[in-house]
N, C-alpha and C positions, 0 to 999 in steps of 0.2 A: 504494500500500500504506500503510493506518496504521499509525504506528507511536507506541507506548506508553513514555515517557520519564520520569525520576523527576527532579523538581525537591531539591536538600537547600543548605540556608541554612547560608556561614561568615560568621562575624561581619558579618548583616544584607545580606552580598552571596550574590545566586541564581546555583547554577550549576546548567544542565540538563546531564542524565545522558543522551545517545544509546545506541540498541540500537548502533551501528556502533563504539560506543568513545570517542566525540567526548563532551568536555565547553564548553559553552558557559556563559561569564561575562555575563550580560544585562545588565550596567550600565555594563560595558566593550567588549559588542561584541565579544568577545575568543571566538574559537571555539580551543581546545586539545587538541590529538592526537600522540599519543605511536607512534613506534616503527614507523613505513608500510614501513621496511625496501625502497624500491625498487631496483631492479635485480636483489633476491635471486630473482629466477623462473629471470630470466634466467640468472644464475651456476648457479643448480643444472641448468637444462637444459645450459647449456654443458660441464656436468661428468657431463654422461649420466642423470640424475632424469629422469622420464616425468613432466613437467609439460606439459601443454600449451601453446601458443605464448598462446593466447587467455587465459590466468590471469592474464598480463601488464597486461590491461586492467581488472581486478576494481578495482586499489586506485584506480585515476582515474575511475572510475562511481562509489565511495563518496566520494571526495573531490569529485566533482561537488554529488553527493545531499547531502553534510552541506553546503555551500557553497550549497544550495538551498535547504533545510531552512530555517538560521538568517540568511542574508545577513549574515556578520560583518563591521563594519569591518578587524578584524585576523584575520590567520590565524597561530597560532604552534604552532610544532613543535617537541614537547618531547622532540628532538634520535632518534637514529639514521633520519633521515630517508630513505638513501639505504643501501643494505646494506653496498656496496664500490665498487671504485675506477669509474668511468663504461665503462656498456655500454649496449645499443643503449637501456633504458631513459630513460637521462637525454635523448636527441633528445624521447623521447616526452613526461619531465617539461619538457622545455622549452617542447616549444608548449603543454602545458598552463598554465603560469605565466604566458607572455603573451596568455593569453585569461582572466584571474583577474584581476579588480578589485582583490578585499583588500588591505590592504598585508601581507608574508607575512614571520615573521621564525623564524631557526631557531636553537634553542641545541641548541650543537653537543654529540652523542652522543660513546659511543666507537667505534661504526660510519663514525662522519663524518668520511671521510680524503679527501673531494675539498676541492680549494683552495678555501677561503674566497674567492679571487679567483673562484670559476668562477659560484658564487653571487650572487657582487655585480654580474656581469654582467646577472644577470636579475633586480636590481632584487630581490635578498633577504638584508635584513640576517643576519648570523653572532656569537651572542654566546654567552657561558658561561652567562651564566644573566638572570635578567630580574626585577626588584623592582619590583611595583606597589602601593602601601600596604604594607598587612601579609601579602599573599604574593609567595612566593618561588618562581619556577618554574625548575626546574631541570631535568636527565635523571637525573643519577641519584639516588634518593629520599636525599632528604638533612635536619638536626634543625639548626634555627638559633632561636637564642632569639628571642622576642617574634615570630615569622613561623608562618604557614601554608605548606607547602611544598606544591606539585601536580607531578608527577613523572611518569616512566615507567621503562622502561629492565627493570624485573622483567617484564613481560608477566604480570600475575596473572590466576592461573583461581585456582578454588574446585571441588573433587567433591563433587557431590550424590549419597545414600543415599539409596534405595527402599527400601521396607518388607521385598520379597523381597530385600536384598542385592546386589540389583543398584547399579550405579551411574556416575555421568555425570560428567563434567569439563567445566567452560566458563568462560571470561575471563569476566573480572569487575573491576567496580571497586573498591576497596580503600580505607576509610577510616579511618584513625587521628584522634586526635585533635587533631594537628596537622597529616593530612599527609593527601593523596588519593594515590593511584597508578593513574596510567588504563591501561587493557587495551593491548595491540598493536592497533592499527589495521591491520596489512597482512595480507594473506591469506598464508600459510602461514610464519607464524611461529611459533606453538610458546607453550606455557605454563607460569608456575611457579604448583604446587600452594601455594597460602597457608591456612593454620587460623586464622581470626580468633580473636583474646584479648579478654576483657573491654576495654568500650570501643571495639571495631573495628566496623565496620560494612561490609556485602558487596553488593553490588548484582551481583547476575549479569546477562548477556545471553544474549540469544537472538535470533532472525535480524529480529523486530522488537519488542522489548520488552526491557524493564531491569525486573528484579523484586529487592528488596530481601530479601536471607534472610536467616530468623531463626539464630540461633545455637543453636537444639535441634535 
């Protein structure tokens, strides 16, 4: 499947826009995905939600696919990587981990309440937040002087208006002028409605395409 991606330049560094949510840093190698939320399938089936068993598997075909896509040296996860505390998921995120070249590192969410120790077994650094030049990646969107901040943790969608009044809701990516906020990455997580202000900038997705909307 092609899929239709938007390139947008901070200070002379490129980062690509994925329809799946992923932002790629191409001069860092640095592939960026916020909010995969794993084992929340599993929690909600276990609490009687008619999720099927198989939805379990969506976010490791997308993590495969964007890991296909860009081949990053680094994989970073800007933080609630994991939903809650370890269920059958994490067996499953584990062999996936030692079959992932990247080196993978995670700043940690407020969802992130497994041991830092269970992490570092599988060979994935655990930090607060991570400064490379002049951005600053953090989980929750945060304003630091002289820095670019890239973030998650809102899960931004945007609704789109038809002309009959109809109208649609989908993640999207969020840019200010200091700050990006990338979409939830995991499948059934949920979205917050944002109104971009003068100066913001919105990239919606769709199942393969990122299309930048206008503000009218």
């Amino acid at each position: 499947m092609t899929v239709i991606t938007q390139e947008i330049t901070i200070h002379s560094q490129t980062f690509v826009l994925h329809p799946n949510g992923a932002a790629y840093w191409k001069e860092k190698s640095i592939l960026l995905i916020a909010d995969v939320h794993l084992g929340k399938i599993t929690h909600f089936r276990k609490n009687g939600s008619a999720i099927p068993e198989s939805a379990m598997y969506q976010n490791f075909d997308q993590l495969n696919d964007a890991l296909q896509y860009f081949q990053p040296k680094t994989l970073c996860f800007l933080g609630d990587l994991f939903h809650s505390f370890i269920n059958k998921e994490w067996l499953l995120f584990s062999e996936w981990i030692r079959k992932t070249t990247s080196k993978i590192i995670l700043i940690a969410g407020n969802h992130d309440v497994i041991s830092p120790l269970k992490y570092e077994e599988l060979k994935i650094s655990v930090v607060y937040e991570w400064i490379i030049d002049f951005v600053l990646l953090t989980h929750h969107p945060e304003e630091r002087e002289d820095f670019f901040n890239i973030s998650g943790h809102i899960h931004p969608g945007i609704r789109l208006l038809g002309l009959g009044k109809q109208s649609l809701s989908v993640s999207c990516f969020f840019k200010r002028k200091h700050q990006l906020i990338l979409p939830a990455f995991g499948a059934f997580t949920g979205k917050y409605i944002l109104t971009p202000q003068e100066e913001e900038d919105v990239f919606a997705i769709t199942k393969d395409e990122v299309i930048k909307i206008s503000k009218k």
